[in-house]
C-alpha beads as a LAMMPS data file, in Angstrom:
LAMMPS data file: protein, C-alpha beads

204 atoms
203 bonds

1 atom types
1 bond types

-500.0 500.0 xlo xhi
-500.0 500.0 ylo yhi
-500.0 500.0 zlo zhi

Masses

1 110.0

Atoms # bond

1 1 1 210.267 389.302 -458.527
2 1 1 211.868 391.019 -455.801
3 1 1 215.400 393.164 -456.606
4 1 1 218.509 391.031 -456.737
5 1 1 220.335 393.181 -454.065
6 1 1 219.014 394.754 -451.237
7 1 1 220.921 397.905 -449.272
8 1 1 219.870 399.080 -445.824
9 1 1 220.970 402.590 -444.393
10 1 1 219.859 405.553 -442.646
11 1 1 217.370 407.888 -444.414
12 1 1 219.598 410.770 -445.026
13 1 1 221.935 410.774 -447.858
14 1 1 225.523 410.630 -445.853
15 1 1 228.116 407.919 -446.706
16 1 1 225.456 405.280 -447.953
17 1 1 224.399 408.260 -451.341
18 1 1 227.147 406.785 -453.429
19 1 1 225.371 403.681 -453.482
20 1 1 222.981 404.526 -454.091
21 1 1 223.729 407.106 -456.967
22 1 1 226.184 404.076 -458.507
23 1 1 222.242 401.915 -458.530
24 1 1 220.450 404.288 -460.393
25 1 1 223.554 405.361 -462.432
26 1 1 223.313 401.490 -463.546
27 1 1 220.165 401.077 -464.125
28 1 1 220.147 398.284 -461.579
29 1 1 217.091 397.418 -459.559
30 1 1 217.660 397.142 -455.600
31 1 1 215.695 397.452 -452.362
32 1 1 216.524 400.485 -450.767
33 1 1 216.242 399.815 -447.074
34 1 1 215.990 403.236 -445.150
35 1 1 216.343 403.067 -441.217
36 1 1 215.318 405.988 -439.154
37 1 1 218.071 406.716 -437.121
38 1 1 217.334 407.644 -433.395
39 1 1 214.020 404.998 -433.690
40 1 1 215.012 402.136 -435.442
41 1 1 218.649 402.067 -435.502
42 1 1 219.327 401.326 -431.531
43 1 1 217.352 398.322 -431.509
44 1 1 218.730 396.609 -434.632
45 1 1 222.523 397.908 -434.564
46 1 1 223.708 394.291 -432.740
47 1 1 222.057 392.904 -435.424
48 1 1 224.557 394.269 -437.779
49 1 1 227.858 393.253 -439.028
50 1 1 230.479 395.149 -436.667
51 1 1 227.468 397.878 -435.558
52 1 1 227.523 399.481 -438.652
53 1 1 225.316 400.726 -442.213
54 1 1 225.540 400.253 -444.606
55 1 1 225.162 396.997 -445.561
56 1 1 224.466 395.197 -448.903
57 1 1 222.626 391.642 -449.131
58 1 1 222.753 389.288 -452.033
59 1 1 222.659 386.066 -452.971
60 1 1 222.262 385.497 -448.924
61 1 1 225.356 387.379 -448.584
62 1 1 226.158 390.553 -446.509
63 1 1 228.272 392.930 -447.404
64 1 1 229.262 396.061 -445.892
65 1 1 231.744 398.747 -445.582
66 1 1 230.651 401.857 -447.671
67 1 1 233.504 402.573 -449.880
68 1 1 233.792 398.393 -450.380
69 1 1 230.330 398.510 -452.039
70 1 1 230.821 401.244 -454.047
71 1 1 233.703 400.011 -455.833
72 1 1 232.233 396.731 -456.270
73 1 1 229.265 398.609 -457.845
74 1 1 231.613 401.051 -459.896
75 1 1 233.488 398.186 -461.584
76 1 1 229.596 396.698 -462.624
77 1 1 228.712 400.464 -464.700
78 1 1 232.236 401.266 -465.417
79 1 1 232.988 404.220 -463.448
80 1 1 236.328 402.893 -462.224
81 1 1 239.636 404.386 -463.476
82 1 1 241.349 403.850 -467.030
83 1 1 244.230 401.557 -465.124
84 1 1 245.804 400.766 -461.333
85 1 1 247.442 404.633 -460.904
86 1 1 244.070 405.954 -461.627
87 1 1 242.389 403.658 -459.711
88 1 1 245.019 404.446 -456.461
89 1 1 243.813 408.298 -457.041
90 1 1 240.245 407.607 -457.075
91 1 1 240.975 405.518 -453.605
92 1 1 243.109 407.638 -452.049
93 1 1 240.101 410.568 -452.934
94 1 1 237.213 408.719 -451.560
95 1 1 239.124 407.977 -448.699
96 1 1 239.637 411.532 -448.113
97 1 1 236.170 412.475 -448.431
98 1 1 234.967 410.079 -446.239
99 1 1 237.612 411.170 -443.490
100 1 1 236.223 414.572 -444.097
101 1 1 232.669 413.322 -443.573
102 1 1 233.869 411.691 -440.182
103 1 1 235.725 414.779 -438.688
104 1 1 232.216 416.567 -439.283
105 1 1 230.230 413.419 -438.107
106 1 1 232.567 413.752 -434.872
107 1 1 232.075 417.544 -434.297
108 1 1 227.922 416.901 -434.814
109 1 1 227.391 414.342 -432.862
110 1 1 229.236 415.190 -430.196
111 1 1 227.301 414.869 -426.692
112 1 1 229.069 416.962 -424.468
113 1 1 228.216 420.823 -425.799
114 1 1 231.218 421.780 -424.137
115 1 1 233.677 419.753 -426.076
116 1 1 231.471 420.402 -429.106
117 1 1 232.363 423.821 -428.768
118 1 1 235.825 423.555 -428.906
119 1 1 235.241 421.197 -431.850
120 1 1 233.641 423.719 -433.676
121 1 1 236.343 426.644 -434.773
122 1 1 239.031 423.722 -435.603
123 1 1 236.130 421.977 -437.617
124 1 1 234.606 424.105 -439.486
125 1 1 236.624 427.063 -439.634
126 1 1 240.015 425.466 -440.669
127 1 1 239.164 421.878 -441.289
128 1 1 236.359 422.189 -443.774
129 1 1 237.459 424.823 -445.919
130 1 1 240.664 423.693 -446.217
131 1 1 239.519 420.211 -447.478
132 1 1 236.759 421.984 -449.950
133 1 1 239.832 424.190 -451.079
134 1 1 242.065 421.119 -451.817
135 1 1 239.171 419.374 -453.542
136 1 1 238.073 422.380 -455.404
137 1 1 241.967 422.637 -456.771
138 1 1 242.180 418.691 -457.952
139 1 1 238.704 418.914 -459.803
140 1 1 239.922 422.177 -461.728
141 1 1 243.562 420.195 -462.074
142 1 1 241.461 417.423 -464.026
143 1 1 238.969 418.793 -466.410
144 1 1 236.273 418.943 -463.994
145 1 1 236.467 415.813 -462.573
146 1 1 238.224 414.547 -459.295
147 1 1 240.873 411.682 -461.341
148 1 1 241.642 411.324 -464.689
149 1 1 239.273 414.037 -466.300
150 1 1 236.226 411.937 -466.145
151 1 1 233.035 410.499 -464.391
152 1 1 234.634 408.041 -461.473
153 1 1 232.641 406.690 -458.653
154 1 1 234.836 409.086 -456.324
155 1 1 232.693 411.867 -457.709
156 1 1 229.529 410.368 -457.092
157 1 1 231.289 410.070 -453.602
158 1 1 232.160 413.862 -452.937
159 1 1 228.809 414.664 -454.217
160 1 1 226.821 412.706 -452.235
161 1 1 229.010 413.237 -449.194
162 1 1 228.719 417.300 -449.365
163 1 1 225.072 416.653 -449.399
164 1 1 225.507 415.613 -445.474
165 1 1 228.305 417.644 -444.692
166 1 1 226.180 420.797 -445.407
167 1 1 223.644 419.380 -443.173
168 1 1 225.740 418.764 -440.222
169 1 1 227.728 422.126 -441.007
170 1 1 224.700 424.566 -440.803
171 1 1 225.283 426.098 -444.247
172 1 1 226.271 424.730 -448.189
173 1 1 229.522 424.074 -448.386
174 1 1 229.544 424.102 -452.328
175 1 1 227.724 427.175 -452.888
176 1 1 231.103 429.076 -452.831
177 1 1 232.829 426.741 -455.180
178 1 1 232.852 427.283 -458.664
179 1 1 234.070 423.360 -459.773
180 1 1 232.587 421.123 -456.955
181 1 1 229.629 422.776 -457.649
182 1 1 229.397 422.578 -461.601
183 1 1 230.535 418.305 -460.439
184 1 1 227.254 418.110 -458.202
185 1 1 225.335 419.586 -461.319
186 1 1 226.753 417.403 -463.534
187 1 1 225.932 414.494 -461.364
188 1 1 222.673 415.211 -460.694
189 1 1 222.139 415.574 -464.172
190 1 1 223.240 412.147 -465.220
191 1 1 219.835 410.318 -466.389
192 1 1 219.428 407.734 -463.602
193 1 1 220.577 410.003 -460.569
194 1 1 218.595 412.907 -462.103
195 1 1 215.204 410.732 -462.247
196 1 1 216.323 409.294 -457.911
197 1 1 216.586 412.576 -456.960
198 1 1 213.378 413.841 -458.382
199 1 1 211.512 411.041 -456.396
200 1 1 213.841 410.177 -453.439
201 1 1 212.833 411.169 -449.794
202 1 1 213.305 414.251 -448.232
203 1 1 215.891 414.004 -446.199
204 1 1 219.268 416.034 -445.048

Bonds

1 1 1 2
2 1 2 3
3 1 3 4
4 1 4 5
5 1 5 6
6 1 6 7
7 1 7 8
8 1 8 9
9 1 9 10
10 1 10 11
11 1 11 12
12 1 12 13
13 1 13 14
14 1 14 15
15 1 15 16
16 1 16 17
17 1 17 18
18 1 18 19
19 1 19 20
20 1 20 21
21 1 21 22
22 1 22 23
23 1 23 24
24 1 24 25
25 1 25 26
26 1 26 27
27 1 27 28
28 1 28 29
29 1 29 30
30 1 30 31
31 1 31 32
32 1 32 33
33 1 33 34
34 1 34 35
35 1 35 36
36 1 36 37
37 1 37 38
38 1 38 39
39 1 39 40
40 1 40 41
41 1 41 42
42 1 42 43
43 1 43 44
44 1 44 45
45 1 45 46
46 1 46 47
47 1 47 48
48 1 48 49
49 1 49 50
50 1 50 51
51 1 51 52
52 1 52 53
53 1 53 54
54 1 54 55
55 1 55 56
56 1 56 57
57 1 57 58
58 1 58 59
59 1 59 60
60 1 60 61
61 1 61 62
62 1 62 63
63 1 63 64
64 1 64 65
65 1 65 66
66 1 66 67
67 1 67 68
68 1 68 69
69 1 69 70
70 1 70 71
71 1 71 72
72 1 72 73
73 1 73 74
74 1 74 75
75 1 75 76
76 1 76 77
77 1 77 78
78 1 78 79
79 1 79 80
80 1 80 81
81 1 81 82
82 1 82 83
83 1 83 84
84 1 84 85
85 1 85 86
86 1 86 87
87 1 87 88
88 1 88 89
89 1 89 90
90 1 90 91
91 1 91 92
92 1 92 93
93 1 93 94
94 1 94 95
95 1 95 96
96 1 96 97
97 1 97 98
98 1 98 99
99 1 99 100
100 1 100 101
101 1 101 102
102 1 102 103
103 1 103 104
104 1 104 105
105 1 105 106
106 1 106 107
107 1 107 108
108 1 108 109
109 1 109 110
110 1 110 111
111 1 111 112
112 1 112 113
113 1 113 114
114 1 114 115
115 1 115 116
116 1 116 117
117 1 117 118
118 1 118 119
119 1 119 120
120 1 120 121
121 1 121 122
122 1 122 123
123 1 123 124
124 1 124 125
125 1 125 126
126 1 126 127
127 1 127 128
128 1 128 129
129 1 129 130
130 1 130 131
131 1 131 132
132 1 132 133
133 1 133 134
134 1 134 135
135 1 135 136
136 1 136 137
137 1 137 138
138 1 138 139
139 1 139 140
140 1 140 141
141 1 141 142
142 1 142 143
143 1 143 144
144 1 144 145
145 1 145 146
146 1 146 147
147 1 147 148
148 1 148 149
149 1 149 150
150 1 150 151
151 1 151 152
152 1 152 153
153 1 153 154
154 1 154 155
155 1 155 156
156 1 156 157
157 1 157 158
158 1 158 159
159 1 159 160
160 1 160 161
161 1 161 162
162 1 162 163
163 1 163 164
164 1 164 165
165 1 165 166
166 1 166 167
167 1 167 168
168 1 168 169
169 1 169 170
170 1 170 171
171 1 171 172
172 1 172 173
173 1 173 174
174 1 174 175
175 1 175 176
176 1 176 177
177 1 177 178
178 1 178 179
179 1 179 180
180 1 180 181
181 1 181 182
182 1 182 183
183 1 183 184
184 1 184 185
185 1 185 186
186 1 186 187
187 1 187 188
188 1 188 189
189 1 189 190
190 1 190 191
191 1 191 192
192 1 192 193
193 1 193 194
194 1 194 195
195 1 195 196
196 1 196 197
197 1 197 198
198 1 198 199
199 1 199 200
200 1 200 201
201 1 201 202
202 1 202 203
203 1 203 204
């Protein structure tokens, strides 16, 4: 019998990981849908709800919206906040990671090598660091976690996200950190995500 739920995004690990991670965290079976993204994704992006992955089908449903899905999925395996003040904090985190992710997504992508130039200094030089710096602070702040000194879906978030971002940035942005970097660890040690990552495709 095929999975229940069934999530399509690119094959990279980007703003569609958390999902991902929150699946395997769970134990819950899905189709992982992975669309190459300069040779498959121009000719089905019309197809998708407002042009955009990821997307998550069930029960002949589609869902989308990245950070939508994953707290859906984080209230099914309980990695949601202890009440509504934590659960603000974890929102207002992931939010700010995947802002992050966009500014570098912006800079990347950009066509004109002119413009990306200029991009470049503001972006990674002052941008970057100063977000790593400010998320580096709140994880040492709450006993090694981003909100409320434990395992929240906004880690799973950051972790996945800095995955990308060091992709798009040309170097690891959490080598230099002391508590991002023990968070990814911990993450990727957790026994679900530690068994995906062992098997899951090679991919920035």
């Amino acid at each position: 019998m095929a999975p229940a739920y069934k999530l399509t995004y690119f094959n990279l690990t980007g703003l569609g990981e958390v999902i991902r991670f929150l699946f395997h965290y769970g134990g819950i079976e899905f189709e992982d849908v992975r669309i190459e993204q300069f040779t498959e994704w121009p000719a089905i992006k019309s197809k998708m709800p407002f042009g955009q992955m990821p997307i998550l089908e069930y029960n002949g449903k589609t869902y989308y919206q990245c950070r939508a899905i994953a707290r859906y999925l984080a209230k099914q395996v309980k990695l949601v906040g202890k009440d509504d003040l934590e659960n603000l904090e974890i929102d207002q985190t992931a939010d700010i990671v995947s802002d992050l992710f966009q500014k570098i997504v912006d800079y990347y992508y950009e066509p004109d090598q002119k413009v990306k130039k200029n991009k470049e200094g503001p972006t990674l030089n002052e941008l970057l660091p100063s977000h790593i710096g400010k998320l580096e602070k709140q994880i040492q702040n709450n006993n090694g976690y981003l909100v409320g000194g434990h395992l929240t879906w906004a880690d799973l978030h950051l972790v996945g996200a800095t995955e990308y971002i060091s992709f798009m940035s040309g170097k690891d942005i959490v080598a230099d950190t002391t508590y991002i970097k023990a968070l990814k660890q911990k993450v990727h040690a957790l026994p679900g995500i530690k068994e995906y990552i062992s098997k899951r495709p090679n991919v920035a």
